[in-house]
VOVEX-681129 format. One line per field, with one value per residue (C-alpha): residue in one letter; x, y, z. Coordinates in nm, 4 decimals, always signed. Last residue first. Example, Ala and Ser with C-alpha at 12.3 -4.5 7.8 and 13.67 -1.06 7.14 Angstrom:
BEGIN
resn: (S | A)
px: (+1.3670 | +1.2300)
py: (-0.1060 | -0.4500)
pz: (+0.7140 | +0.7800)
END
This chain:
BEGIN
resn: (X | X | X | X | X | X | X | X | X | X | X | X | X | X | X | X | X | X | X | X | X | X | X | X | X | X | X | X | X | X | X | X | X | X | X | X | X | X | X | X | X | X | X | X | X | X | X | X | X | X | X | X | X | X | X | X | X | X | X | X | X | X | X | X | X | X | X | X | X | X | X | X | X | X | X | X | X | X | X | X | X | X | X)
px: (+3.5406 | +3.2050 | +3.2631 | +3.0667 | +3.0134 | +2.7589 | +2.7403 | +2.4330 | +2.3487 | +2.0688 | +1.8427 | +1.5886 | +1.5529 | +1.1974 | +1.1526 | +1.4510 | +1.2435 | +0.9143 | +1.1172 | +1.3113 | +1.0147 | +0.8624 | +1.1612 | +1.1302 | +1.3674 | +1.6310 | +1.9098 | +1.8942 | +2.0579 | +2.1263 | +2.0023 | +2.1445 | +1.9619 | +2.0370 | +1.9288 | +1.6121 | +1.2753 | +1.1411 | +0.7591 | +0.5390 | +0.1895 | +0.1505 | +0.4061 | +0.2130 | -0.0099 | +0.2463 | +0.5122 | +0.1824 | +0.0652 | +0.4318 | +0.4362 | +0.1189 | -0.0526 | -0.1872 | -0.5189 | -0.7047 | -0.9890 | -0.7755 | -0.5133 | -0.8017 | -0.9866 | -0.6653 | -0.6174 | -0.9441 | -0.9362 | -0.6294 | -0.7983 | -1.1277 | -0.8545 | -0.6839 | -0.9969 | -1.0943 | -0.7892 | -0.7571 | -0.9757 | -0.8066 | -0.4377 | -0.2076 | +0.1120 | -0.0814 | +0.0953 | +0.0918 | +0.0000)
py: (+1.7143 | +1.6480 | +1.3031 | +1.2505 | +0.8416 | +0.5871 | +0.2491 | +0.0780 | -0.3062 | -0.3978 | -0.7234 | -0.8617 | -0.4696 | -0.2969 | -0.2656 | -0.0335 | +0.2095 | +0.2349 | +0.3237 | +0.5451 | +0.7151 | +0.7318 | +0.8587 | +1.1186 | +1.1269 | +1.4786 | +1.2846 | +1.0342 | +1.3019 | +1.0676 | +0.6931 | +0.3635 | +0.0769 | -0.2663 | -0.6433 | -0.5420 | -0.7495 | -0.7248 | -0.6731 | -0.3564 | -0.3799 | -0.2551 | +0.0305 | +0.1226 | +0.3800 | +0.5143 | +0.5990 | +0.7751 | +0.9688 | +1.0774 | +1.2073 | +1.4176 | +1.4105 | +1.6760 | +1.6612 | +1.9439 | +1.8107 | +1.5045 | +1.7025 | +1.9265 | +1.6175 | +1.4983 | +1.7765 | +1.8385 | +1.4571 | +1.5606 | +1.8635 | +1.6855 | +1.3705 | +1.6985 | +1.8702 | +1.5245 | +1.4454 | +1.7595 | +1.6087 | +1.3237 | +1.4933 | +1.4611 | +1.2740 | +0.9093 | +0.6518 | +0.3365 | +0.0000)
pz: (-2.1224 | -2.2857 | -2.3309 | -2.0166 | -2.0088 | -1.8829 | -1.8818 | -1.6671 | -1.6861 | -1.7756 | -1.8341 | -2.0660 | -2.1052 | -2.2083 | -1.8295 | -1.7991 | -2.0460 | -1.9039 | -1.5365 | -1.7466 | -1.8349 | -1.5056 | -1.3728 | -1.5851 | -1.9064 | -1.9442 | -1.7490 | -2.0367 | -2.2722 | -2.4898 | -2.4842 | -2.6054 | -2.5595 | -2.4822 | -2.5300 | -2.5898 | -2.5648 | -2.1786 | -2.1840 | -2.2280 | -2.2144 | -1.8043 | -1.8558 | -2.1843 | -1.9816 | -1.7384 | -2.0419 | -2.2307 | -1.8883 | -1.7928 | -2.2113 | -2.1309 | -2.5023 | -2.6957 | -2.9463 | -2.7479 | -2.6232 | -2.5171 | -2.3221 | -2.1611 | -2.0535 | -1.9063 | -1.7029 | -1.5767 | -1.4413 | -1.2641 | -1.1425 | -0.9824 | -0.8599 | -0.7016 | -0.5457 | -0.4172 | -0.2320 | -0.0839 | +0.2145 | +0.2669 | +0.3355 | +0.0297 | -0.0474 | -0.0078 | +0.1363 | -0.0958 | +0.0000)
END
């Protein structure tokens, strides 16, 4: 079980935003990429060997979260060439 950030009774003026939100997203043909990464987190199986990613500092951890479960396994390499 989860704790829940926010006391009981803000909990319906948030779901009532949230829901807001998402209506406003679909009304207006744009997409929440948290919301996409959450939704195919449930479909999405392990089939790479590896993937490469720049800028991987820039994904949320939902995103990585998506991504990592894409891996049969991982193993994390990283590298500032920058220098």
């Amino acid at each position: 079980m989860h704790a829940c950030l926010f006391a009981p009774a803000q909990r319906d003026t948030l779901y009532d935003l949230f829901d807001k939100y998402r209506q406003w997203l679909a009304d207006s043909g744009l997409y929440d990429l948290n919301l996409v990464a959450q939704a195919w987190m449930e479909a999405t199986q392990p089939q790479y060997d590896f993937v490469v990613i720049d800028e991987v500092q820039d994904l949320t951890p939902v995103q990585l979260r998506l991504v990592l479960k894409m891996l049969k396994q991982y193993n994390i390499l990283t590298r500032d060439c920058s220098t």
